[in-house]
N, C-alpha and C positions, 0 to 999 in steps of 0.2 A: 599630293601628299595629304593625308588624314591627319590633324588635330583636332584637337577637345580645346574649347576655349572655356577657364570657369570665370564667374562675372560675380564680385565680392557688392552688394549692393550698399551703396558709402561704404566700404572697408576703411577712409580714415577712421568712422564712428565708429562701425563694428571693433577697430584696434584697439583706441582709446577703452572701450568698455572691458574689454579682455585684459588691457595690464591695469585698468581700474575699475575692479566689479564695483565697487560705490556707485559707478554713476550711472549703473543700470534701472532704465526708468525715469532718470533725472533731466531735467532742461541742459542742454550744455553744447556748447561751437567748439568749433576751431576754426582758428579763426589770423589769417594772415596781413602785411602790410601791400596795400596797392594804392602806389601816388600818395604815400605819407597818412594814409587812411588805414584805419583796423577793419577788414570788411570780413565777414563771413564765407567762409570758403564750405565748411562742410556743416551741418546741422542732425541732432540726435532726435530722433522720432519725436519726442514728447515736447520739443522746440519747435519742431514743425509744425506740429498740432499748434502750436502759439501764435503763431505766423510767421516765424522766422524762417530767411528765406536764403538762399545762397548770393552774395552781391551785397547784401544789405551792411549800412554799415554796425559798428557794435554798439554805437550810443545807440540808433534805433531799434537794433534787436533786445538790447536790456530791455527800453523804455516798452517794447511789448512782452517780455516776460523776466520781473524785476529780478528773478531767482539765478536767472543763466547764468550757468561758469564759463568761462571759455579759457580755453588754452592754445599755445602757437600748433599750429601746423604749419612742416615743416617735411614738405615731399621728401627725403630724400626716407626719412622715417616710414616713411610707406613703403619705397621701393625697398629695403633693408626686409621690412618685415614679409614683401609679395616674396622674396627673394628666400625668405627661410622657408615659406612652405611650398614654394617651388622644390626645394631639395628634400623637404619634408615628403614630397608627391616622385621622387625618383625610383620608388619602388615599385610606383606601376608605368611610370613613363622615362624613358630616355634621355627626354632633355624637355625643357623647358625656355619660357620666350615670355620676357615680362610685358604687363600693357598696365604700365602704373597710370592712377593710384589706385584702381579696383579690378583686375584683372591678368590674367596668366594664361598664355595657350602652354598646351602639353604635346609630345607628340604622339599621335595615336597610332603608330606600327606595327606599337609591340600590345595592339589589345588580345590579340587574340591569348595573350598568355592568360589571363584576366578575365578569360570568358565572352568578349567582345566588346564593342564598342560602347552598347549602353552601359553593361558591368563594369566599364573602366570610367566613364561617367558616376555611377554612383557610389562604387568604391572611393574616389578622389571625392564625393562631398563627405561621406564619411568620415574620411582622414580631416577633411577639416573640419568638419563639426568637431571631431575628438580632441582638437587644437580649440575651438572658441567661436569659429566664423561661418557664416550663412553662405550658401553661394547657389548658382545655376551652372549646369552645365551644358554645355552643346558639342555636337564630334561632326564634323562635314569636312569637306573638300580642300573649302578657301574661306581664310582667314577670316575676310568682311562676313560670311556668312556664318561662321560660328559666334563669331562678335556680336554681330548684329544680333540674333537669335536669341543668346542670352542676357542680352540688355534689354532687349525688347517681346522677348517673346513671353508666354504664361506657363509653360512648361517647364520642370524642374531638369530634368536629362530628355535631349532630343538629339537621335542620330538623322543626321541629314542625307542619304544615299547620293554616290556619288552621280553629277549631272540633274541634282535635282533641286539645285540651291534656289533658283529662281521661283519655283515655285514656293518654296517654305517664306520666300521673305517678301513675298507678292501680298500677304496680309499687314506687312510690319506699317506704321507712320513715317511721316519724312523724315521724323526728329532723329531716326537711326543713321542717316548719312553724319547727322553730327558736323557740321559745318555751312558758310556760304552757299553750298548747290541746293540744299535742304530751301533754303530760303527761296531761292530762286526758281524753284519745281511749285513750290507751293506758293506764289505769283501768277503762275500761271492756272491756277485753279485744280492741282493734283492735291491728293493727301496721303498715297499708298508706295509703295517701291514697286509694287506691281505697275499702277497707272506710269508711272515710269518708265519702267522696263519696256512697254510698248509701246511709248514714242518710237520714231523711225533713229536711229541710229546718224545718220548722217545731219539732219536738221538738228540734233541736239549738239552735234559737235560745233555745227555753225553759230548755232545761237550762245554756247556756255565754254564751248575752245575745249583744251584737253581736259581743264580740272573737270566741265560737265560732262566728257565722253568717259573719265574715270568715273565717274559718280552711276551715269547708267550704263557701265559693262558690270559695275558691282550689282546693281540692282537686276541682271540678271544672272547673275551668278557667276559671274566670270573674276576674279581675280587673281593676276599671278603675283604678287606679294609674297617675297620669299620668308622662309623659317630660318631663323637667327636663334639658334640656342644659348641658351646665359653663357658665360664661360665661368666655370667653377673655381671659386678662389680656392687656393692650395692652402692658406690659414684660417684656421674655423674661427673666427671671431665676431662677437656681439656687442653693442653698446645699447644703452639707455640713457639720454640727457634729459633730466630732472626737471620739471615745468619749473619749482623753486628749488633751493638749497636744500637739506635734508640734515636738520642738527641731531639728531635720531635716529635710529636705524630703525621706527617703524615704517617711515615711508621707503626705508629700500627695500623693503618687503617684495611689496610691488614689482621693482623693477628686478629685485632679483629672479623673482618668477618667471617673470619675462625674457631675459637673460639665458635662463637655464629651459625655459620650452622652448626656445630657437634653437639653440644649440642642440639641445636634446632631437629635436624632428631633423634639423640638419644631419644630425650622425646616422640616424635612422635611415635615411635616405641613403646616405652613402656605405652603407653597413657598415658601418666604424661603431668605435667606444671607444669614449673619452679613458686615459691616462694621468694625464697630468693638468692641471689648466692653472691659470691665472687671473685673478681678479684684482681688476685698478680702480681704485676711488679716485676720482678728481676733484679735488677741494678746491673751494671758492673763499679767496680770491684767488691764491695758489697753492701750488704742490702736490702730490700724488702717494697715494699708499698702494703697494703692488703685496695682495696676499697669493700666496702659491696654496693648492690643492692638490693632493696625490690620494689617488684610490686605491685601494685595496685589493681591488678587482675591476679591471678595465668596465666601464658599461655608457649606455647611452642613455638613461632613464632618466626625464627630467626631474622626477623627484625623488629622487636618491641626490642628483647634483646639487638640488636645490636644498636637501638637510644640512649635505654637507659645507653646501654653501655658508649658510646659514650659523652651522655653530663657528665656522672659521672669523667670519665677518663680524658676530656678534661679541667678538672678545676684542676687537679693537678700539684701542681711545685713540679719537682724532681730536687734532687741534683746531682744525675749520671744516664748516657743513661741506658735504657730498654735491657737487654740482654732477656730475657723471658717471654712472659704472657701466664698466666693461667687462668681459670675461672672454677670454683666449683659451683652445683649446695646444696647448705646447707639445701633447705627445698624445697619436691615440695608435690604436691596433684593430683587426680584424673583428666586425663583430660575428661572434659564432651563436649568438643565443645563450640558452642553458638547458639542456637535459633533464625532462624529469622524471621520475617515477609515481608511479599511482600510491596515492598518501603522500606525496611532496605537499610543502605548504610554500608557495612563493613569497607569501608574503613575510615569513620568520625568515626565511632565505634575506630577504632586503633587508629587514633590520637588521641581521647578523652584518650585512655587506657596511649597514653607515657604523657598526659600532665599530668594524677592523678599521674603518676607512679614518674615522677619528681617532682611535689608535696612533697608525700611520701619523694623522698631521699632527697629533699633538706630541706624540713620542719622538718623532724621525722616521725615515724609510725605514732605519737599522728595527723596528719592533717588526715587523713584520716581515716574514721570509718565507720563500718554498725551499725545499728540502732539493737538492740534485746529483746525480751521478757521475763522480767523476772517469778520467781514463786513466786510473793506477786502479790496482788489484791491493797494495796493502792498507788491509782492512781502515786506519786510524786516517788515511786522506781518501777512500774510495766514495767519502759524502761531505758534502759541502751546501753550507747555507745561499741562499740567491735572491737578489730582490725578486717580486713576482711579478711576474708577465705570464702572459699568455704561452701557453704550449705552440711552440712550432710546427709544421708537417713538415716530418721529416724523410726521404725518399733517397732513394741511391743505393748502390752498394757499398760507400764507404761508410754511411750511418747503418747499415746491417752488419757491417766487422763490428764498432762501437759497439752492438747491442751485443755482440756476442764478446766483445771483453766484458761487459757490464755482466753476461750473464756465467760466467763463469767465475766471475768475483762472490754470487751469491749462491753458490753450489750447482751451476750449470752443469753443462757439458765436458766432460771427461775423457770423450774420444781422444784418439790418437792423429785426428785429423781435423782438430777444433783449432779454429783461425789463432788462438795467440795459446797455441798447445806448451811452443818451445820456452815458453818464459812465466808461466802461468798456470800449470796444471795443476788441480786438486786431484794428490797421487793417493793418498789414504780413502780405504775402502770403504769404513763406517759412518754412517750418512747421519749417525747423532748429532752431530755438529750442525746443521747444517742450518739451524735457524739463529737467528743474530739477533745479539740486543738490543733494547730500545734506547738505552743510554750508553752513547757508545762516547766512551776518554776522548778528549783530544789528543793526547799523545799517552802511549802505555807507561803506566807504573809501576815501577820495579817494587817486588812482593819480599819479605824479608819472610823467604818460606820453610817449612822443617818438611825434609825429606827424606823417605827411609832408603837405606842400603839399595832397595829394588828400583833406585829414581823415581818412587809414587810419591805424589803431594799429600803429607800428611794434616797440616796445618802451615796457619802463617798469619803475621801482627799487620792491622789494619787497624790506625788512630791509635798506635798503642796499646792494643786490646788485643788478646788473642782467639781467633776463631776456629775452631775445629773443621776437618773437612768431612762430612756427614754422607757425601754422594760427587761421585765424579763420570764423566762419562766424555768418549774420544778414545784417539787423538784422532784430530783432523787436521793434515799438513796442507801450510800454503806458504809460497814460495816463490820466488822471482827477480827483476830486475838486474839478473843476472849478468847483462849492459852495461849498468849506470857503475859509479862507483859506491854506492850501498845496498849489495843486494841483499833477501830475508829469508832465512828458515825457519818455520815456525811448527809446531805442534799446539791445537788449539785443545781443550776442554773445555766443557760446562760441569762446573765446579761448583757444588751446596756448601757455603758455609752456616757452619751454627751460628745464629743469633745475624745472620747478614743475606743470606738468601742464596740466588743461583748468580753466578758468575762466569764472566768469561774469558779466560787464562788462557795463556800459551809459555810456552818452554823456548826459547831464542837458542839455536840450534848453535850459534855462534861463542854464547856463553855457557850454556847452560842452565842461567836464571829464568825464574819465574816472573812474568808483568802480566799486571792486571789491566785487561782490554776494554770492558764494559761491565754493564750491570743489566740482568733482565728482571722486568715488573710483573 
């Protein structure tokens, strides 16, 4: 099997810097408890330069560089974050296989989509530089070999041809076995995985047993180390736990960022867009604030979540600092992209998206709505408001009947062999009617109208006023539910009143009276 192994050099420092640009540049650990001791587990360049070193404990790391911050480190933090731009990386690989706390194999099967193996190596550092993080890639056979390679090698992306592992890591130091056999190779006066490799096979097993005959089948390339892909959790959810309390919401700045570029590369990967989500404050000493977000428009963009986040979060008063935020994704849908045309502006697009979206959360779902079609023909319920989602693909024969009730409600098809002919036909010839208003009644109101001898509408009182009728034009009959126990005949016009504009009127075949159906603009 072909994987890409990428290799995050300290990715806990590289993380830390990314959900806090401040301390790019700055002395600064992380730095864990071993045996009751604060000892330094990972160290930031410009600490290194100091002499600070991994092991060390913290009183002597201050004491050589009095400036150092240091904060917990806390593995589980790292695998959370290898873990989002694994999902982050789904778009050029299949699955992924974490190797915390600085590394991730991919699987490489599907490079050929991608151009091949080295193009699928520098595509994935790409994606991650766009995210914050430095990395090396390697694509080979077996696992130790891509590992090795990008820990140790000098190469940015290197394809390893299959069968030819042994030689690629025949230059590497022992330090790449990474364990006891390393030590024990270089005892006996070796320094290479090559000088290794050519030991006899049999006298290494006698002298180092099986962990030294694993160590040199690796070192010539041999590993069969199976591929374990993550298992995808079905809830998109992110936390950040606050080095201190946060009486402020400057410093969830930060972590909101964070938050919302996980999620964001997560969706990504999985072509989703966020919906709905949820953000929990964890107050210290207790309790929890849960804000709900609803978008306006499904999307995975971590800075759009991250506005939105933002104005939601910043209108809350809490009673005790912020020990943890979290953010759950509670409802997402298909991501399709966006369509654009030449002279589109994307970026007036996104701010239109956060100002519905605030809308939305500050008004309620109910301010926002898509327009839809129902399945009745009379005009006054043939449209209805909807919360908005995503368009469906729709397929089949029975949503092709639907389209054709739909289009026969709007001066479709007339045939005498139109799917819903027997209960539904526009039988009137004249096609003036046939455009609809833009403000259409909820239910018609009866017109207190003056009619001459000939039944033509000559006028009629609207507010108490009377309006002349200046221009008329129809009738357009529609008619049906012939079924139910209300069914409707109608005769439509478009109707000019003086001093009110064009209108749209029908005659109720059943009374005789006049209702007013809508208004056009």
């Amino acid at each position: 099997m072909r994987r890409a192994y990428l290799h995050f050099t300290r990715f806990p420092v590289q993380r830390k810097v990314v959900e806090l640009p401040e301390l790019t540049g700055r002395p600064f650990a992380l730095v864990e408890e071993v045996r009751g001791q604060r000892r330094v587990a990972f160290a930031s360049t410009t600490a290194l330069k100091a002499g600070v070193r991994p092991g060390m404990t913290l009183t002597a790391a201050t004491a050589l560089e009095p400036v150092l911050r240091h904060f917990p480190y806390r593995p589980e933090d790292e695998a959370r974050a290898l873990t989002a731009l694994g999902e982050a990386l789904m778009g050029l690989a299949p699955g992924f296989q974490l190797s915390a706390p600085d590394g991730l194999w991919l699987d490489a099967g599907a490079a050929h989509l991608v151009g091949g193996e080295e193009q699928l190596g520098a595509r994935a550092l790409e994606s991650c530089a766009e995210l914050g993080y430095r990395a090396h890639a390697v694509v080979a056979s077996e696992a130790f070999t891509s590992r090795a390679l990008a820990r140790y090698g000098a190469r940015r992306v290197e394809v390893v041809p299959p069968g030819e592992g042994a030689r690629a890591l025949a230059p590497l130091p022992l330090a790449a076995l990474e364990g006891p056999e390393g030590a024990a190779f270089s005892a006996l006066g070796l320094s290479t995985l090559g000088e290794v490799a050519a030991l006899p096979a049999a006298a290494v097993t006698a002298r180092g047993g099986a962990a030294g005959a694993r160590a040199h089948a690796r070192c010539r390339g041999e590993d069969d180390t199976p591929f374990v892909a993550a298992v995808l959790e079905e809830v998109l959810e992110e936390r950040v736990v606050l080095d201190w309390p946060a009486e402020s919401f400057e410093p969830l700045r930060f972590a909101l960022k964070t938050l919302t570029d996980r999620l964001g590369a997560r969706l990504s990967g999985r072509r989703r867009a966020a919906v709905r989500l949820t953000f929990t404050l964890k107050l210290d000493p207790a309790g929890q604030v849960r804000v709900p977000l609803t978008l306006a428009r499904p999307t995975a963009q971590a800075k759009l979540l991250l506005d939105l986040a933002r104005h939601r979060l910043e209108e809350q008063r809490l009673e005790n600092p912020v020990a943890e935020v979290s953010a759950r994704v509670d409802e997402h849908s298909e991501d399709r992209g966006q369509q654009l045309a030449l002279g589109d502006a994307p970026e007036g697009d996104a701010a239109l998206e956060v100002v519905l979206s605030r809308l939305v959360t500050t008004l309620g779902e109910e301010s926002l709505f898509a327009a839809g079609l129902e399945t009745v023909h009379r005009p006054e319920a043939a449209h209805g408001t909807r919360a908005f989602r995503p368009p469906e693909r729709k397929r089949g024969l029975a949503v092709d009947g639907l389209e054709a009730g739909r289009r026969n409600d709007v001066g479709g098809w007339n045939d005498a062999d139109s799917p819903l002919d027997a209960g539904s036909r526009n039988d009137v010839v004249p096609r003036v009617g046939r455009e609809r208003p833009s403000r259409l009644l909820a239910a018609p109101a009866w017109l207190d109208a003056e009619v001459a001898e000939s039944g033509r509408l000559l006028a009629a009182r609207l507010g108490g006023k009377r309006h002349r009728v200046t221009a008329l034009a129809g009738p357009e009959r529609l008619g049906g539910e012939w079924w139910s126990d209300a069914p409707y005949q109608r005769d439509y016009y478009r109707v000019h009143f003086e001093g009110l504009g064009p209108a749209w009127v029908f005659r109720d075949a059943r009374d005789g009276r006049f209702y007013l159906q809508g208004l056009f603009d």
